[in-house]
N, C-alpha and C positions, 0 to 999 in steps of 0.2 A: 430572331436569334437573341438570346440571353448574353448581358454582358458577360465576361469574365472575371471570374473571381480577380481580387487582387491577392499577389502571392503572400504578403504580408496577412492579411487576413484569411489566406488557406491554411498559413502556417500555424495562425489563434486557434480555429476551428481544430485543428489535429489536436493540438496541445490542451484545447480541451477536451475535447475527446477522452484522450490516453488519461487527463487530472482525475475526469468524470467517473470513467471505467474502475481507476485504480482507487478511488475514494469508494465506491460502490464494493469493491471486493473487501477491501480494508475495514469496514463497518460489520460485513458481513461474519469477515473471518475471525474478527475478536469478541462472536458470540460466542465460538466451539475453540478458539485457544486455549484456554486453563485447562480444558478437558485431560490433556495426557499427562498436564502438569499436576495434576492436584496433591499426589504424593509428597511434591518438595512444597508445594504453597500452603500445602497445611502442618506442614511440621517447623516452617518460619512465622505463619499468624495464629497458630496455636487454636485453629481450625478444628471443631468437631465434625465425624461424619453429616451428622443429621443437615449441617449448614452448608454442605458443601450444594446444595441444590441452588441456595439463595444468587451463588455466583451466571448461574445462567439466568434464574427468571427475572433478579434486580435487572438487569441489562435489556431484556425482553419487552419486561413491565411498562421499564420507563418509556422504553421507545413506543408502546402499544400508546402508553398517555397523551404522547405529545406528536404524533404521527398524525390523527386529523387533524392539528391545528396545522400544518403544514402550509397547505394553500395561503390560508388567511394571512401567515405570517409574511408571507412572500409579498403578497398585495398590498398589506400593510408599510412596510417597514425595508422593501427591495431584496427580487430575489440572490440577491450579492449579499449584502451585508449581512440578509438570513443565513446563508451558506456558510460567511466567511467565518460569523461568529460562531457556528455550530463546529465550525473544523479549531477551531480556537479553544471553546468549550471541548472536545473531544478531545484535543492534545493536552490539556487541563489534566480530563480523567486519566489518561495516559501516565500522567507524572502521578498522582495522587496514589494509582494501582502499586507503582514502583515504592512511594515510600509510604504505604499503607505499614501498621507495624502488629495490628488487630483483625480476626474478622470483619470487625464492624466496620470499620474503618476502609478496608476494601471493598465492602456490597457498596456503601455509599458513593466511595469513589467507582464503583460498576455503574450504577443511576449516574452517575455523572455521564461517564460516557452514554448510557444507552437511552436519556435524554436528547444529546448532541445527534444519535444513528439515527432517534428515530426521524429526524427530518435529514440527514446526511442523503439517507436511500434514496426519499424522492424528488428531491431536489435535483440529486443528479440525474435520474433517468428526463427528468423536465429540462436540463441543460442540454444534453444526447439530443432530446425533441426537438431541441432549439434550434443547435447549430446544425444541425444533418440533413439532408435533403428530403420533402415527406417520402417519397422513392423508396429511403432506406430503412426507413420507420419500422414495420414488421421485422428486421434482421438486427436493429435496434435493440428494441423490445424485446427480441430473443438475449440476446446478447448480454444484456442486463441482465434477465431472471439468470442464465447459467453461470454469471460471474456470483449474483446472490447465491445461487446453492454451493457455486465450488468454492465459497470461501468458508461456507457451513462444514462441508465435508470435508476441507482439506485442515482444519483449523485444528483437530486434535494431533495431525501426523506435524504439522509444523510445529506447533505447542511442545508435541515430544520432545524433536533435534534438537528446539532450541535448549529445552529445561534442560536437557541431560548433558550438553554437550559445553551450555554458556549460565547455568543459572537461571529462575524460572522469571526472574524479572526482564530478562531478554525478549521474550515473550511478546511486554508492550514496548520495549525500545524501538524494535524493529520500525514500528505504525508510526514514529515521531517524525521521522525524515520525510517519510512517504506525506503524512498530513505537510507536511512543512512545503513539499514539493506543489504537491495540490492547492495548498493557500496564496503561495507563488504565480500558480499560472491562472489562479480567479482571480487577482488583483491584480496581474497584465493584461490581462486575455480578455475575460468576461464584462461586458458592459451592461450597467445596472439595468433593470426592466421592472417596470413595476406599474398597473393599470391607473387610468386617471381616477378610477373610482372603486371604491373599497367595498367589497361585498360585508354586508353584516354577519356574524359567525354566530351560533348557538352556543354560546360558552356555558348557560344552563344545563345542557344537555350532555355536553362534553363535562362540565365539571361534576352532573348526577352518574354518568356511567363511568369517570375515573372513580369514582368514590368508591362506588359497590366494586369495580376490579380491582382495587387496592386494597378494598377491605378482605375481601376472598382470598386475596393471593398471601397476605400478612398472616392471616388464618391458618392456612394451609401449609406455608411455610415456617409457623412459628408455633403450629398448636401443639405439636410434635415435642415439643423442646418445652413448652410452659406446661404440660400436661392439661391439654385441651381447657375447659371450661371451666376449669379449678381454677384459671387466673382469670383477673377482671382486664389483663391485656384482653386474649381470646374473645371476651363477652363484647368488650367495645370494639373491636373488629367486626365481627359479627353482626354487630349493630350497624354499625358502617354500613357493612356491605348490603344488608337488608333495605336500610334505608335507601341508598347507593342507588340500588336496582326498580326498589319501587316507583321512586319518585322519576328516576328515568324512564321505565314504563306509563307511567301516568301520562310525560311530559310527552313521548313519542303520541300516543294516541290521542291527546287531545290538543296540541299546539299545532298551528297550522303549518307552519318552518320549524325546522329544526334537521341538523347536520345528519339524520338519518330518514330521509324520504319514506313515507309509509308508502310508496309504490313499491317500492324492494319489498314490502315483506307479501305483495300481492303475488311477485312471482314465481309460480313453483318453482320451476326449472332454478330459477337463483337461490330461493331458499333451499331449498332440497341441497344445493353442490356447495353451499356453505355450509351446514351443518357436518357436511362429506369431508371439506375442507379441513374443520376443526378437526375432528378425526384425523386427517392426516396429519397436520400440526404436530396432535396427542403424540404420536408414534416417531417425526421425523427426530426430532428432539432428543426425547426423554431415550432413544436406543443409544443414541451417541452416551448421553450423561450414565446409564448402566455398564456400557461396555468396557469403554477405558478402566472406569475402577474394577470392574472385575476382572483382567486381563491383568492388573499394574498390582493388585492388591492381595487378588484370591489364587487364581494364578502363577502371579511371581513374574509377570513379564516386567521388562526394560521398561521405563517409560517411551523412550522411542521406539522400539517396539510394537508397544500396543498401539501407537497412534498410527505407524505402520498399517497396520490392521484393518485400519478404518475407511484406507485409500480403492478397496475394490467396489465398497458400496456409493464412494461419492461419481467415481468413474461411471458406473452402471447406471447411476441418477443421473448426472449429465447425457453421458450417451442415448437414453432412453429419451431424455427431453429433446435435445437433438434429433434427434430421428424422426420423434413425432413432430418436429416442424413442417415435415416435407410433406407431410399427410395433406392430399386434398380437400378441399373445406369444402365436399361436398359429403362427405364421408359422415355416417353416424357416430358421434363421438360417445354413446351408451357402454357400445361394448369393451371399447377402452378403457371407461372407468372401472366396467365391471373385471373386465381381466387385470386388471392395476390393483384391485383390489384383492383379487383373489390369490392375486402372486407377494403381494405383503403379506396378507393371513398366514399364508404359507411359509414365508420366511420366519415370521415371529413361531410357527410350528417346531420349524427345522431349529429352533434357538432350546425351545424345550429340550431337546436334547443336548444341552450344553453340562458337561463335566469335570473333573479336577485334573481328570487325567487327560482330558482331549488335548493335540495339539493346537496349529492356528488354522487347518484347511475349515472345519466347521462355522468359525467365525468366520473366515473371509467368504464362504459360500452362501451360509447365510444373509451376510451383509450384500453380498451380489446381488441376488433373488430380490430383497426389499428392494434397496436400491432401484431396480430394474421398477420394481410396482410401483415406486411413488414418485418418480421418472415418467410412466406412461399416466399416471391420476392428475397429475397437475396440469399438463396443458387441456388434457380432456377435462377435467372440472371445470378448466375456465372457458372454455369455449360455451358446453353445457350452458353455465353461470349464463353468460350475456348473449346466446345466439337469439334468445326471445326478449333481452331483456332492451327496452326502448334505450336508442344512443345518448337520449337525454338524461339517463341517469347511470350512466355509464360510468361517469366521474366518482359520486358517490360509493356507487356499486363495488367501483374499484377498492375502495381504501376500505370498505368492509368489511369485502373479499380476505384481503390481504390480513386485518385485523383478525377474522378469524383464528388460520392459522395461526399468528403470533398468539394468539391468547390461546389458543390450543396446546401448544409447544408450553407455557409460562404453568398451565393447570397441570399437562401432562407430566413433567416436570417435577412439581409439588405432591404430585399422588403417589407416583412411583417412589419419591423418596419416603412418604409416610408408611406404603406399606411396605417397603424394604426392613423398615429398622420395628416394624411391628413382629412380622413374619421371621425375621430373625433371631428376637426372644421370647416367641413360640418354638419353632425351632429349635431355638439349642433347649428349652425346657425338655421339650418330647427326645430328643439325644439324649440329654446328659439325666433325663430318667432311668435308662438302662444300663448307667454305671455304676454298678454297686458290686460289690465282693463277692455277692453268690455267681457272679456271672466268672465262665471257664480265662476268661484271657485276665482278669484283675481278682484274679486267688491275694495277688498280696497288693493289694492296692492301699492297704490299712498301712504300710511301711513305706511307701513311696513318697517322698523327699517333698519339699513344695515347688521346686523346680520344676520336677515330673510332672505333680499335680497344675501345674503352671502351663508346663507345652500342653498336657492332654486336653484341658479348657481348651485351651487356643487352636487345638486341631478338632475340636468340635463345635467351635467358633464359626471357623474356618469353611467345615460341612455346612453348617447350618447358614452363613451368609450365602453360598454357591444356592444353595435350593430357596433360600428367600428375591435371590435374583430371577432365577428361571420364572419364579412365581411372578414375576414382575412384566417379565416378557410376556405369559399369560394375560395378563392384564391387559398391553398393547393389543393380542390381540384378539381378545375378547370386543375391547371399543371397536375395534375394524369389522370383526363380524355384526356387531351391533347395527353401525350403520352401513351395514351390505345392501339391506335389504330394502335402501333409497333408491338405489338405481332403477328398479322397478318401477317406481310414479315417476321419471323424469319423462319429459316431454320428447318426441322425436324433434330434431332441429331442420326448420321451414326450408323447403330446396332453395337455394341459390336465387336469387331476380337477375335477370338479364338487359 
């Protein structure tokens, strides 16, 4: 018989627990916060549309960069003090966002925090692993990723309340207490842990594929605004990222170690449901970053409101992942992905039909139906992912995994903003061609005031953004049907051993 806990240390264990959970949701949910707020945040930092993207994928980026070093830093240096400073650093960004007074000034202070996330997230599912019984591990592990989504999906309906109701700087006040709370109970609770012997890290490796993703994403979120290749910003980005890529390619295939195992890319089944992954990344993201503003903007909705809106698709994504926990792991997890996927395709369909006149059922039905697909793709991907794949590279496989997505989400992101603001001055060109004075409704259009001539731009503005948006949901899911047709080489997964 096993001693008994003592109650003093059942009491640490909860406490962190509950610190673990809430720092997990907390990192997650101040990806998708600005989202409903963007209206008031960009008429106080004098915000261009075009840059309103940098606000999600700065935060994304950073975390993408500094997310494998994770491990290392933990072994290095104690997983406490790694933690403690990263909630330190986060509360940091927190204040920085608050008295940002520029755009710039606030992406930066965004890398700040999304520096701090990206080891905030796995640090705490590694504390949950810590103090919890192995027993509970699988309910764990669940537990975790739903708090990761529902801070995704609830982050624009809370973003709204708050902006509308307290100012949009309330937004990051809210997260001060909560880090504060958290920092509190690692510095009673949690005792240091850290290996006798430090594993060596591929910082080569890690520092050739930050390069090329930095360069890419700077690219993509700045070509837009420097008029691509015409500035020598653009050119050395480009370079960057070129270099970036190759030389990390190089390093993968001919170096013997390094922080990406060349056994991952031997596995179908894992290759095939990462590339699936980034794909879903593309789409989970960049719908949140289209909706709100076109709900808040094109629309005319409230800010809270529209983030209202956003609450049937994050429900339908939990409950979907949910459910598929209880699936027996005997079951073929093929057909899952493939009906996950063909129930996004379908949402992003049903969005094509989005108008100036629709009310909110379309949006929230739509967003249900996704929702619901990318709910049932995610645990079936990951199963998929690692049912073939050896336990010894599981660790790896993990943070790859997961990197996908996030770098899928940070591209996805960046594309849909560049062809929004293309497609829109295409758009209103092909409109406002056909207003000219032989046409029956503008006989006197030669006499109308610059007022007039003022609203009439802006209500074909107005059309012309609405159909540059749909054209964007096309986009989403165009990449989905693209990569549909993985499903088809994935592997069936080995029965059960007994």
């Amino acid at each position: 018989m096993s001693a008994a806990r003592p109650e003093g240390a059942a009491g640490g264990h909860r406490a962190l627990t509950v610190a673990a959970l809430l720092a997990t949701y907390m990192q997650a949910v101040n990806i998708s916060l600005p989202n409903a707020a963007l209206p008031y945040m960009q008429g106080s930092l004098s915000m261009a549309d075009d840059e309103v993207g940098c606000i999600f994928s700065s935060y994304i980026a950073a975390g993408v960069a500094v997310l494998p070093m994770t491990p290392w830093l933990a072994q290095r240096f104690g997983r406490k003090a790694v933690y403690q400073v990263s909630l330190a650093v986060f509360a940091l960004g927190l204040v920085l966002d608050v008295r940002a007074t520029t755009s710039i000034e606030f992406v930066l202070a965004r890398i700040v925090q999304g520096l701090a996330g990206g080891t905030i997230a796995p640090l705490s599912l590694a504390i949950l692993l810590d103090v919890l019984p192995p027993v509970r591990h699988p309910r764990v592990n669940l537990t975790w990723t739903v708090l990761l989504l529902l801070g995704i999906c609830t982050g624009p309906a809370i973003g709204g309340w708050l902006s509308e109701y307290y100012g949009w700087p309330s937004i990051f006040h809210v997260s001060l207490p909560v880090t504060a709370f958290v920092l509190l109970v690692v510095a009673l609770s949690l005792p240091e842990k850290r290996p006798a012997q430090t594993l060596p890290f591929d910082f080569f490796g890690l520092g050739t594929a930050s390069l090329g993703i930095t360069g890419l994403q700077m690219l993509l979120d700045r070509g837009e605004r420097l008029e691509w290749f015409a500035s020598p910003e653009i050119w050395a980005e480009a370079l960057a990222a070129a270099l970036g890529f190759y030389f990390f390619a190089v390093h993968v295939l001919t170096a013997e170690t390094h922080f990406v195992d060349k056994a991952l890319l031997r596995d179908r089944n894992f290759v095939l449901s990462t590339i699936m992954y980034f794909a879903l990344g593309f789409v989970l993201l960049p719908t949140l970053a289209l909706t709100s503003p076109m709900l808040e903007e094109l629309l005319r909705y409230p800010v809270d409101t529209a983030g209202y809106m956003t609450i049937p698709r994050g429900i339908a994504l939990v409950g979907a992942l949910v459910l598929m926990s209880f699936l027996p792991a005997r079951l073929d997890n093929r057909p899952f992905v493939a009906g996950g996927t063909a129930l996004v395709v379908y949402a992003n369909w049903r969005m094509l039909g989005y108008s100036p006149t629709m009310d909110w059922w379309p949006v929230a039905a739509a967003g249900l139906v996704q929702g619901a697909g990318l709910g049932i793709m995610m645990p079936a991907l990951a199963r998929t992912a690692f049912v073939t794949l050896h336990p010894r590279f599981r660790p790896e496989g993990v943070a790859v995994f997961n990197l996908a997505r996030l770098y899928g989400s940070t591209i996805g992101i960046a594309v849909v903003q560049i062809f929004f603001y293309d497609n829109t001055q295409a758009v209103h060109l092909a409109l406002a061609r056909h207003l000219t004075p032989h046409r029956a409704g503008l006989q006197g259009a030669a006499s109308l005031s610059k007022q007039a001539l003022a609203g009439l731009n802006e209500l074909v503005t107005g059309q012309a953004a609405v159909i540059a948006v749909i054209d964007q949901f096309k986009i989403l899911m165009i990449v989905m049907l693209v990569a549909s047709p993985l499903v088809l080489f994935l592997r069936r997964q080995p029965p059960p051993t007994r």
